[in-house]
Every structure is written in structure tokens, then in C-alpha cells.
SEFIZA-3560 file (N, C-alpha, C; in Angstrom, 3 decimals):
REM SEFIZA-3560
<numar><xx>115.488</xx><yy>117.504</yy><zz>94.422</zz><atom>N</atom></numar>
<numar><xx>116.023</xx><yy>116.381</yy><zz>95.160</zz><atom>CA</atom></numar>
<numar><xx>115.820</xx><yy>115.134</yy><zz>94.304</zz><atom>C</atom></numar>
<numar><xx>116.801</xx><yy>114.047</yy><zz>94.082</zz><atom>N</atom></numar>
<numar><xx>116.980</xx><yy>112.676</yy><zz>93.783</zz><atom>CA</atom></numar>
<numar><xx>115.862</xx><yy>111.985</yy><zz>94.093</zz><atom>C</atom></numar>
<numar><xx>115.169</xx><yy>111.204</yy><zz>93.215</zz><atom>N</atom></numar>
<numar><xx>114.482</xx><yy>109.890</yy><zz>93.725</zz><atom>CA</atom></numar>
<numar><xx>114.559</xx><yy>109.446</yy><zz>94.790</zz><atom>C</atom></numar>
<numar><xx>116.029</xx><yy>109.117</yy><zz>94.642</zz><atom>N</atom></numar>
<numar><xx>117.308</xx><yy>108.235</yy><zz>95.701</zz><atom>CA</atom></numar>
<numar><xx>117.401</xx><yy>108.647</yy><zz>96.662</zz><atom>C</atom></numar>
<numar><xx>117.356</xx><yy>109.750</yy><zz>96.914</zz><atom>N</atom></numar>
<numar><xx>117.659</xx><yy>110.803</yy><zz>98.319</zz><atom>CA</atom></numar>
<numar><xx>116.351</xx><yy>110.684</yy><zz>98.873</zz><atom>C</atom></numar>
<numar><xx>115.254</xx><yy>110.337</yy><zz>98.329</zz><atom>N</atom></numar>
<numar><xx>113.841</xx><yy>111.183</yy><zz>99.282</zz><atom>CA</atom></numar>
<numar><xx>113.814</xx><yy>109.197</yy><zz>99.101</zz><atom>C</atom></numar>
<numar><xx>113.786</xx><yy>108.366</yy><zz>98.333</zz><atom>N</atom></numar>
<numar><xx>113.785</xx><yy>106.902</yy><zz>98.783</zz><atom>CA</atom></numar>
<numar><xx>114.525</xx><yy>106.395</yy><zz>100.190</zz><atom>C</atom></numar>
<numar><xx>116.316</xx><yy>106.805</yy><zz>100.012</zz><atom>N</atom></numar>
<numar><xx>116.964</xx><yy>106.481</yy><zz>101.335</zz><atom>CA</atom></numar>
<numar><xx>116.164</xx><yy>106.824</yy><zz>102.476</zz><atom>C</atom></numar>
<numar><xx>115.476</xx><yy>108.010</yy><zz>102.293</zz><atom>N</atom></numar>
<numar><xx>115.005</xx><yy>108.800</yy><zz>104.040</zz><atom>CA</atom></numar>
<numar><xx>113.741</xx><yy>107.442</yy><zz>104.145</zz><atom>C</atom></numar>
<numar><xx>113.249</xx><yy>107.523</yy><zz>103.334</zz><atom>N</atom></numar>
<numar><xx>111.790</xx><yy>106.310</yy><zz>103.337</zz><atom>CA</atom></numar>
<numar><xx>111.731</xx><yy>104.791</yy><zz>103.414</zz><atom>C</atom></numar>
<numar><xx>112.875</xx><yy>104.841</yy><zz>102.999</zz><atom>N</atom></numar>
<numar><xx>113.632</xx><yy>102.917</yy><zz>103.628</zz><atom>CA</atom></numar>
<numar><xx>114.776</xx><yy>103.050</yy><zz>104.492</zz><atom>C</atom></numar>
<numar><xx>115.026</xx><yy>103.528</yy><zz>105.159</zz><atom>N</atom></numar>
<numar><xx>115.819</xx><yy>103.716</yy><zz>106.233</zz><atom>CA</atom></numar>
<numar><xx>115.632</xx><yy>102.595</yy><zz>107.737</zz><atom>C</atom></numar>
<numar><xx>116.587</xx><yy>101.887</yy><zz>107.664</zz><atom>N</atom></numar>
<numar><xx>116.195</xx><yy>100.792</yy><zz>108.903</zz><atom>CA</atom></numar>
<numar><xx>117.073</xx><yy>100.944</yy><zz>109.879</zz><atom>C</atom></numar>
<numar><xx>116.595</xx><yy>101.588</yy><zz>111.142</zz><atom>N</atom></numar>
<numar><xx>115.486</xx><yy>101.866</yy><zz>111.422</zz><atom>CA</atom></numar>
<numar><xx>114.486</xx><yy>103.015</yy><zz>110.830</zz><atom>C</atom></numar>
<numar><xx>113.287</xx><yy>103.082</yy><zz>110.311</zz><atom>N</atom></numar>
<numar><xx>112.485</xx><yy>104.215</yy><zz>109.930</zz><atom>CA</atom></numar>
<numar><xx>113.114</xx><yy>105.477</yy><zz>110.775</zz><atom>C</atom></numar>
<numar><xx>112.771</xx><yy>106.248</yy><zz>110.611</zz><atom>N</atom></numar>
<numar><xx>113.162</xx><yy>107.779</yy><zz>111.141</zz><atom>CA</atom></numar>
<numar><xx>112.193</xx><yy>108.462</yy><zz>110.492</zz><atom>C</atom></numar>
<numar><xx>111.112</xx><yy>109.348</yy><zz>111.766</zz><atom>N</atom></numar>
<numar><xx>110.494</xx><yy>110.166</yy><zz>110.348</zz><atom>CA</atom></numar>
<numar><xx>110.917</xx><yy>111.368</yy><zz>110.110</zz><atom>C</atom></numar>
<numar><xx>110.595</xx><yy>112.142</yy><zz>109.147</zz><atom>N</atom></numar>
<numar><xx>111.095</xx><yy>113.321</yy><zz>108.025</zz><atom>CA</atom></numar>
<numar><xx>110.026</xx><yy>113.884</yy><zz>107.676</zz><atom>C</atom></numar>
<numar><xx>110.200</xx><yy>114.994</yy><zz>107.230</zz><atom>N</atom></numar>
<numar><xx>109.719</xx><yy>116.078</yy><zz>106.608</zz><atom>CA</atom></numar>
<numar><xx>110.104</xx><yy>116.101</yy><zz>105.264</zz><atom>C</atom></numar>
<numar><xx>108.967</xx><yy>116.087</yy><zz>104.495</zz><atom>N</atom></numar>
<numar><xx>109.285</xx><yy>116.785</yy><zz>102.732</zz><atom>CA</atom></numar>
<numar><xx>109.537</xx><yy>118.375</yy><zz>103.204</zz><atom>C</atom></numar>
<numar><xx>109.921</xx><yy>118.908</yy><zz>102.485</zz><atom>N</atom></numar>
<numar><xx>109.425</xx><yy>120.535</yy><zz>102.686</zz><atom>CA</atom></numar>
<numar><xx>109.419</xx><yy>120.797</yy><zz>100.536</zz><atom>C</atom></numar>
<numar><xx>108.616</xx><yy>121.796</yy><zz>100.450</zz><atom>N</atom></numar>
<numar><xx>108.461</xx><yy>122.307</yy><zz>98.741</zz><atom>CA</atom></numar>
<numar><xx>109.132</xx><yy>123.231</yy><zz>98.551</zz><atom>C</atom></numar>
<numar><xx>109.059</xx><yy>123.471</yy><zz>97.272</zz><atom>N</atom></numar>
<numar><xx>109.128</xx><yy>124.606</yy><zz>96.957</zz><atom>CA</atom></numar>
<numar><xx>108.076</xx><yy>125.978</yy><zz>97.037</zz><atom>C</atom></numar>
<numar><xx>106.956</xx><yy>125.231</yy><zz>96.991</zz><atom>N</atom></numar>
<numar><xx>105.622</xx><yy>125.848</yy><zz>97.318</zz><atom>CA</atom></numar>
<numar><xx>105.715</xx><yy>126.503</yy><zz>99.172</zz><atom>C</atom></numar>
<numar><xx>106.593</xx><yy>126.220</yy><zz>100.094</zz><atom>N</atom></numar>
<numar><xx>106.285</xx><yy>126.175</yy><zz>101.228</zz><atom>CA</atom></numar>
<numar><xx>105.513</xx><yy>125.496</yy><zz>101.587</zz><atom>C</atom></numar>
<numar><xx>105.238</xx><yy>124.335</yy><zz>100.984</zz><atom>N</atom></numar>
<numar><xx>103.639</xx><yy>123.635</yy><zz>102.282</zz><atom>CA</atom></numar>
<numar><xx>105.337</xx><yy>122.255</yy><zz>102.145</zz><atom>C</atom></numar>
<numar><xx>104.793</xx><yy>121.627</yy><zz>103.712</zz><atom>N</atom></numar>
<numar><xx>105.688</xx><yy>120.275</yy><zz>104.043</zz><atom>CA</atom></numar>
<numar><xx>105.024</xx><yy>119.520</yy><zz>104.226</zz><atom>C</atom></numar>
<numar><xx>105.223</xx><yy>117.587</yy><zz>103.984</zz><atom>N</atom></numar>
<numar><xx>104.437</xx><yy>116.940</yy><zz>104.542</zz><atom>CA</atom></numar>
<numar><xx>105.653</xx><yy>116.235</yy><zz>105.388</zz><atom>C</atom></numar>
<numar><xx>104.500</xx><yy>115.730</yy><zz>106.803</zz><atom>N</atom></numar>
<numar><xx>105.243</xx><yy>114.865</yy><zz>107.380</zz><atom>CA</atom></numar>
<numar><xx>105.075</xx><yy>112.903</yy><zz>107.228</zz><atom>C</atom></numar>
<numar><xx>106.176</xx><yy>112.871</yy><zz>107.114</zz><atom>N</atom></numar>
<numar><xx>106.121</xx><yy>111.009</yy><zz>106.930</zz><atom>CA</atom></numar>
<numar><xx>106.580</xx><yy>110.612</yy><zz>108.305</zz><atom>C</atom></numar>
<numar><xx>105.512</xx><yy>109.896</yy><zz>109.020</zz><atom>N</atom></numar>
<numar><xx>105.950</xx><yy>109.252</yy><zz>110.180</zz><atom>CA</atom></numar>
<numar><xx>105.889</xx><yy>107.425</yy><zz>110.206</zz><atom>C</atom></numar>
<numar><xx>105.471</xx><yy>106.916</yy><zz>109.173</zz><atom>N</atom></numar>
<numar><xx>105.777</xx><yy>105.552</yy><zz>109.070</zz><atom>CA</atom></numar>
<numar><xx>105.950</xx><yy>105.559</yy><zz>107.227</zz><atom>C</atom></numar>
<numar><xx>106.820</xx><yy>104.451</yy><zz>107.302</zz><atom>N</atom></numar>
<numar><xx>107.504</xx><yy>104.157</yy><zz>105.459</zz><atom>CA</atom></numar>
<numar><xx>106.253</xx><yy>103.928</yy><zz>104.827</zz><atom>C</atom></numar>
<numar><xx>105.317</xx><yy>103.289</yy><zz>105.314</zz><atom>N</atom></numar>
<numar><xx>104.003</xx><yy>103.336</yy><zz>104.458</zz><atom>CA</atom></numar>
<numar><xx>103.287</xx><yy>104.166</yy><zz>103.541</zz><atom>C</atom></numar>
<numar><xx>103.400</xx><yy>105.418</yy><zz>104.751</zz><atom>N</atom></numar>
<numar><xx>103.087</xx><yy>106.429</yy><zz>104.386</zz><atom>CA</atom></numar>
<numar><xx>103.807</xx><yy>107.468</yy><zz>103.081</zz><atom>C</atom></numar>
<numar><xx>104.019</xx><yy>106.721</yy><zz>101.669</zz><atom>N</atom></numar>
<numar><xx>105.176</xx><yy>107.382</yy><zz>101.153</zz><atom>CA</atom></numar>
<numar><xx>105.434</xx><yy>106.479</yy><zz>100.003</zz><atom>C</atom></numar>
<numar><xx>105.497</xx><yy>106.734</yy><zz>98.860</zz><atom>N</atom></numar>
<numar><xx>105.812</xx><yy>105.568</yy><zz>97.717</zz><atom>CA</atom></numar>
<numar><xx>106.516</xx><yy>106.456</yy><zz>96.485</zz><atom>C</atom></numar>
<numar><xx>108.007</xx><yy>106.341</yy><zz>96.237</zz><atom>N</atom></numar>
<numar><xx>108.825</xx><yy>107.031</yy><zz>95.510</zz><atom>CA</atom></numar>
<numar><xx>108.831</xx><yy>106.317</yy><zz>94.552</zz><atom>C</atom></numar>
<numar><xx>108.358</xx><yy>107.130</yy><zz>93.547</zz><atom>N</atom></numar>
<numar><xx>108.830</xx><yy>107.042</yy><zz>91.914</zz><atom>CA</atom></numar>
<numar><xx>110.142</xx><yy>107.813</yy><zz>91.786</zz><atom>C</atom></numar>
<numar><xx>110.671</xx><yy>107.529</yy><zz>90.520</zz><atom>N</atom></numar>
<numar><xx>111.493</xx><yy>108.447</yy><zz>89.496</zz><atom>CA</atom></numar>
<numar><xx>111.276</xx><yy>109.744</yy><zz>89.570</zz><atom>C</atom></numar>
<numar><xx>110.248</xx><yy>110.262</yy><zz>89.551</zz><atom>N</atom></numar>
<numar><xx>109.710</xx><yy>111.721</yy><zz>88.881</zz><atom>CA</atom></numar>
<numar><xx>108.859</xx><yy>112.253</yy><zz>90.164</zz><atom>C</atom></numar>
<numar><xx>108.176</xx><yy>111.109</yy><zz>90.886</zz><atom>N</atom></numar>
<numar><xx>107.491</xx><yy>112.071</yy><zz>92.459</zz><atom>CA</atom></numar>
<numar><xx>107.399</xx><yy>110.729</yy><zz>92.528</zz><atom>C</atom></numar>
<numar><xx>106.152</xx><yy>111.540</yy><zz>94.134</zz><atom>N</atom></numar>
<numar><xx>105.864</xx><yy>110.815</yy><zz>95.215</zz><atom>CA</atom></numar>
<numar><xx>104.688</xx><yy>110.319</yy><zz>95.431</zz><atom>C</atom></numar>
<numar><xx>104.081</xx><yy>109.548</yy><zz>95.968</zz><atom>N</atom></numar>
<numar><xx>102.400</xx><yy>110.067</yy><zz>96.748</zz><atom>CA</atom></numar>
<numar><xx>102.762</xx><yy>110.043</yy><zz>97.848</zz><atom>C</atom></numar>
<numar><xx>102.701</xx><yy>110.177</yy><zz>98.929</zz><atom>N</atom></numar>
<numar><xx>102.374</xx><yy>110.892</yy><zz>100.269</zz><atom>CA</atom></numar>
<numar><xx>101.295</xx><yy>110.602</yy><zz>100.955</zz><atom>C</atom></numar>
<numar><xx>100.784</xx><yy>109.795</yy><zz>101.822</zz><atom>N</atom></numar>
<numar><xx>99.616</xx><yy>109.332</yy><zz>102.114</zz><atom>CA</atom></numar>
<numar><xx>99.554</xx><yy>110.754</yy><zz>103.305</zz><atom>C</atom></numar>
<numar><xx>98.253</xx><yy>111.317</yy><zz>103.937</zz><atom>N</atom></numar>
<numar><xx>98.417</xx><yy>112.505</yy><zz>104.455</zz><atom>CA</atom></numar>
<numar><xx>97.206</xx><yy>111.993</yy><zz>105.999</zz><atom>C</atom></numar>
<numar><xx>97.782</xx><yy>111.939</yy><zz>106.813</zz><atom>N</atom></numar>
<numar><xx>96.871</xx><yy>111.185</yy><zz>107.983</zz><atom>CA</atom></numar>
<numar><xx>96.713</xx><yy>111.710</yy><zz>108.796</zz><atom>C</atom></numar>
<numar><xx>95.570</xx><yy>111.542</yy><zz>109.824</zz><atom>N</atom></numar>
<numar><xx>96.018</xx><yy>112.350</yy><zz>111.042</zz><atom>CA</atom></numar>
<numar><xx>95.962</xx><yy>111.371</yy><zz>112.523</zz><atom>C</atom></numar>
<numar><xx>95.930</xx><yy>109.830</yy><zz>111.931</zz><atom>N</atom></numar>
<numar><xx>95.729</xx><yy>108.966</yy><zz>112.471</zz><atom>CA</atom></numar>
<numar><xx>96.523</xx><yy>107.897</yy><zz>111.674</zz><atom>C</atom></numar>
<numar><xx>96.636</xx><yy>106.620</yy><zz>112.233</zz><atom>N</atom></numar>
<numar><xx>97.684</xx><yy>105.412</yy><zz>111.739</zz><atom>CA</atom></numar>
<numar><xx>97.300</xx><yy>105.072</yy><zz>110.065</zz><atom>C</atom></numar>
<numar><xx>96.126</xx><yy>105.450</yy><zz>109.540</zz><atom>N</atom></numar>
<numar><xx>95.767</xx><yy>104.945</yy><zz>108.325</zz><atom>CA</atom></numar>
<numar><xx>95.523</xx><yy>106.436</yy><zz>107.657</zz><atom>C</atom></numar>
<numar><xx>95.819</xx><yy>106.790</yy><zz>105.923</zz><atom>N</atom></numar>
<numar><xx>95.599</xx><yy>107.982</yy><zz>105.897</zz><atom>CA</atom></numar>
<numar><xx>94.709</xx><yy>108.435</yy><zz>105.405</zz><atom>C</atom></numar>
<numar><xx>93.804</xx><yy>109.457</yy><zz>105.764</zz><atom>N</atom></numar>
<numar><xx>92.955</xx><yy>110.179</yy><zz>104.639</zz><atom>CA</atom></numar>
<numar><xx>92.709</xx><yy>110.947</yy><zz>103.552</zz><atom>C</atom></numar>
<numar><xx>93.887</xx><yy>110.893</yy><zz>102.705</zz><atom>N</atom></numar>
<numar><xx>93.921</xx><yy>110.963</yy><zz>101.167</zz><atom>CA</atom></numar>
<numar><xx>95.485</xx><yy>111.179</yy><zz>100.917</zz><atom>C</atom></numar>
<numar><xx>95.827</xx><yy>111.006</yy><zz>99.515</zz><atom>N</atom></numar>
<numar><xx>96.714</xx><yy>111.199</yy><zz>99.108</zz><atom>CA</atom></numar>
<numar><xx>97.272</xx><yy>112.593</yy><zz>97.896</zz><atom>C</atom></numar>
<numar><xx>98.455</xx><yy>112.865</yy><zz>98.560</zz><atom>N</atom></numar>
<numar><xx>98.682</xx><yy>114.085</yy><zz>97.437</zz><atom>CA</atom></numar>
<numar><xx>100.181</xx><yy>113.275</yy><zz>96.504</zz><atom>C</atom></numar>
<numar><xx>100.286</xx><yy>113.825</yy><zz>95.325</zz><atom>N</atom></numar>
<numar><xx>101.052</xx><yy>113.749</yy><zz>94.623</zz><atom>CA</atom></numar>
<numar><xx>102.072</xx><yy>114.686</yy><zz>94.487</zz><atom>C</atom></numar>
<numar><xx>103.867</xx><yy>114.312</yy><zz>94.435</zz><atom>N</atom></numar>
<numar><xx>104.534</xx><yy>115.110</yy><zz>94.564</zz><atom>CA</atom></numar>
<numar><xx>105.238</xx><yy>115.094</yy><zz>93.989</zz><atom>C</atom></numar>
<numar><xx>105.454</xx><yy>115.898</yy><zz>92.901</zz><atom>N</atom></numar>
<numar><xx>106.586</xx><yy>116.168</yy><zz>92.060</zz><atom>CA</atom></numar>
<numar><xx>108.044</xx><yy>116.425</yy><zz>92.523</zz><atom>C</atom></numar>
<numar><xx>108.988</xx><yy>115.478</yy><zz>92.579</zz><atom>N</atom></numar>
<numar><xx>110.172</xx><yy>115.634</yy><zz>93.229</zz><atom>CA</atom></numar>
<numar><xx>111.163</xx><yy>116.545</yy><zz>92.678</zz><atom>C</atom></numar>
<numar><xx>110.986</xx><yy>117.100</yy><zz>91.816</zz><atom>N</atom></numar>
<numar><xx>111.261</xx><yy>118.862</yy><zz>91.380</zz><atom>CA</atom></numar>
<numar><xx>110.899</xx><yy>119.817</yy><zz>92.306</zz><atom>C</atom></numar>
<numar><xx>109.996</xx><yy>119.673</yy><zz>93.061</zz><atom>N</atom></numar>
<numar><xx>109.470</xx><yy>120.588</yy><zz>93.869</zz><atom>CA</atom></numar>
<numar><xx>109.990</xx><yy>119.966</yy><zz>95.387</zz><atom>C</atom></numar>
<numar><xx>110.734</xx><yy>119.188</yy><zz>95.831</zz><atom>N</atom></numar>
<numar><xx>111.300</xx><yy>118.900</yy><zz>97.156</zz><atom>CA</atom></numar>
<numar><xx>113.260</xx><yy>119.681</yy><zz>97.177</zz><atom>C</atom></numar>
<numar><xx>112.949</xx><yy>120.409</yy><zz>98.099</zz><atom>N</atom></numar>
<numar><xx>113.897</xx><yy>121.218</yy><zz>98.239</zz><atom>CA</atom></numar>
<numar><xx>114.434</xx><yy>120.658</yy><zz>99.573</zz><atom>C</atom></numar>
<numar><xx>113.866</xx><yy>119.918</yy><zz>100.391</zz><atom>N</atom></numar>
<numar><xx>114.188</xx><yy>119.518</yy><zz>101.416</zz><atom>CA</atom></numar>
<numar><xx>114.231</xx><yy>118.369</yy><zz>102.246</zz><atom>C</atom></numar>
<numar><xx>114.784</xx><yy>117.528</yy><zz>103.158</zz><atom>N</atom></numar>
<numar><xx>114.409</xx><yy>116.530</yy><zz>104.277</zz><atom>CA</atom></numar>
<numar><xx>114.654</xx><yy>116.996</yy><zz>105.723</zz><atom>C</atom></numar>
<numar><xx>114.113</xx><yy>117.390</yy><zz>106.587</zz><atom>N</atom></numar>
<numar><xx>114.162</xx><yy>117.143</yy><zz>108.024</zz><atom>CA</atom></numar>
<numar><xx>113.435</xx><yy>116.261</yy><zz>108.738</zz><atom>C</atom></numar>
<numar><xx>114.456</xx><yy>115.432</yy><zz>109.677</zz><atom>N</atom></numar>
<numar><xx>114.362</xx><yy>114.938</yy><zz>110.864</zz><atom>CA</atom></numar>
<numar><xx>113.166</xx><yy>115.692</yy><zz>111.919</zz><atom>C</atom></numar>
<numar><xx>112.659</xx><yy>114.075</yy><zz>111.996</zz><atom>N</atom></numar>
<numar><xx>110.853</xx><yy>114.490</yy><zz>112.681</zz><atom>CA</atom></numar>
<numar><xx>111.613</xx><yy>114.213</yy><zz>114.201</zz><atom>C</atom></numar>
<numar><xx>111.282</xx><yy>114.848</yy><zz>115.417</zz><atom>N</atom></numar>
<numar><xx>111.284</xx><yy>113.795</yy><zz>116.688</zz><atom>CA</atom></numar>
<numar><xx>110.573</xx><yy>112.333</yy><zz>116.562</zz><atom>C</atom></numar>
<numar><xx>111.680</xx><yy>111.590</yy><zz>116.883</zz><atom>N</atom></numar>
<numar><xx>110.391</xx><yy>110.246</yy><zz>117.188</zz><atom>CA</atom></numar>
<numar><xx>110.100</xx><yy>110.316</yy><zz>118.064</zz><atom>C</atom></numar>
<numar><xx>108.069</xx><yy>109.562</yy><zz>118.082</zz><atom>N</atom></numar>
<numar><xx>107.147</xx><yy>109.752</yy><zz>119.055</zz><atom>CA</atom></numar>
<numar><xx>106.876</xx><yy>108.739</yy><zz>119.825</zz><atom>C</atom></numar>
<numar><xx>106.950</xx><yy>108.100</yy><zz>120.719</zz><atom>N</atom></numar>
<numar><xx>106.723</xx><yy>106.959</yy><zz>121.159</zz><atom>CA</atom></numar>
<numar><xx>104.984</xx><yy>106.715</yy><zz>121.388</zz><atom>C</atom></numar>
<numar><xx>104.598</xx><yy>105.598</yy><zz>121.340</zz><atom>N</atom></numar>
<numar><xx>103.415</xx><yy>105.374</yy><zz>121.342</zz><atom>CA</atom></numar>
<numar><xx>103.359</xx><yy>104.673</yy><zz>122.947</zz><atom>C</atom></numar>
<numar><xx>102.280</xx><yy>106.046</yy><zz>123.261</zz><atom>N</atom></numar>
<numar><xx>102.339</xx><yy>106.000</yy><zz>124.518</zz><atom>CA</atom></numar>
<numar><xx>101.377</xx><yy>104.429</yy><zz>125.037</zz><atom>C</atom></numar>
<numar><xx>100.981</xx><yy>103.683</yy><zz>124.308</zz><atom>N</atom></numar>
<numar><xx>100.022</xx><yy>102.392</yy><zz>124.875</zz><atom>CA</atom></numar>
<numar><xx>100.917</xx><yy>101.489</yy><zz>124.423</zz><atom>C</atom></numar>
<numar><xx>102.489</xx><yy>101.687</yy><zz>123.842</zz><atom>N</atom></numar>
<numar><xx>103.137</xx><yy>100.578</yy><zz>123.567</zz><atom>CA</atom></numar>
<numar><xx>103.765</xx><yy>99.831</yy><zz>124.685</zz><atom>C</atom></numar>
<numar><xx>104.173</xx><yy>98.730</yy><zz>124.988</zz><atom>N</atom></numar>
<numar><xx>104.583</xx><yy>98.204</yy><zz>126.484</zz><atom>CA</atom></numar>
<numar><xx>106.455</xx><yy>97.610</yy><zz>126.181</zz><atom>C</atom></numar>
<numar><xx>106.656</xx><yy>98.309</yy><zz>127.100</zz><atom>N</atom></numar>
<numar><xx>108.193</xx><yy>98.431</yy><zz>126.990</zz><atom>CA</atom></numar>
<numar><xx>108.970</xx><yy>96.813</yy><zz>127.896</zz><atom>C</atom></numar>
//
């Protein structure tokens, strides 16, 4: 996959989140643009299980075979 292609999904206004998927079979999910910083050649991927993340993996964009569409989640303490 393109730089360009895995950038569009990650600046997308409105955000939408996505799925990397590999070639390896492992996927990460991006649920805010933060989470996510495209180079030329890969990615980092911040990997969270909460709003801030707890470490980062590096991703060779040779190895992204894929993007899917996450459900968006609403944050249930947000006030409408």
C-alpha cells in the first residue's frame, strides 16, 4: 500500500477509524489521527488501550495489504 493511501485514511476530515491489516496477519487499530504518523517507507502506530498509548510499533508499509473501516464508538460521557 501507498504512503498516500494509508495517509488519506489518517487525515480524513472527518477522522474515521481503520484498521491496518499485514502481511504478517497481526492488524492494528487506529481510532484517533494521533494515533498514527506516515512516512514514505512506514508508519509508527501508537498501540493503546486507553486515550494515550502504551508503546509504539513500527510499520513497514510493504507489509500493509490492507484498510478497514472501524465502527465509530461514541464516547459514552460525551454530552450531546
Amino acid at each position: 500500500m501507498t504512503h498516500e493511501e494509508v495517509h488519506e485514511a489518517a487525515r480524513r476530515q472527518p477522522f474515521e477509524p481503520f484498521r491496518l491489516i499485514l502481511t504478517t496477519g497481526a492488524a492494528y487499530d487506529i481510532r484517533h489521527p494521533d494515533l498514527i504518523i506516515v512516512g514514505r517507507r512506514s508508519a509508527v502506530v501508537g498501540v493503546t488501550n486507553d486515550a494515550v498509548y502504551d508503546r509504539t510499533i513500527k510499520v513497514d508499509l510493504l507489509h500493509v495489504v490492507g484498510i478497514e473501516e472501524l465502527p465509530v464508538t461514541r464516547n459514552p460521557h460525551a454530552q450531546n
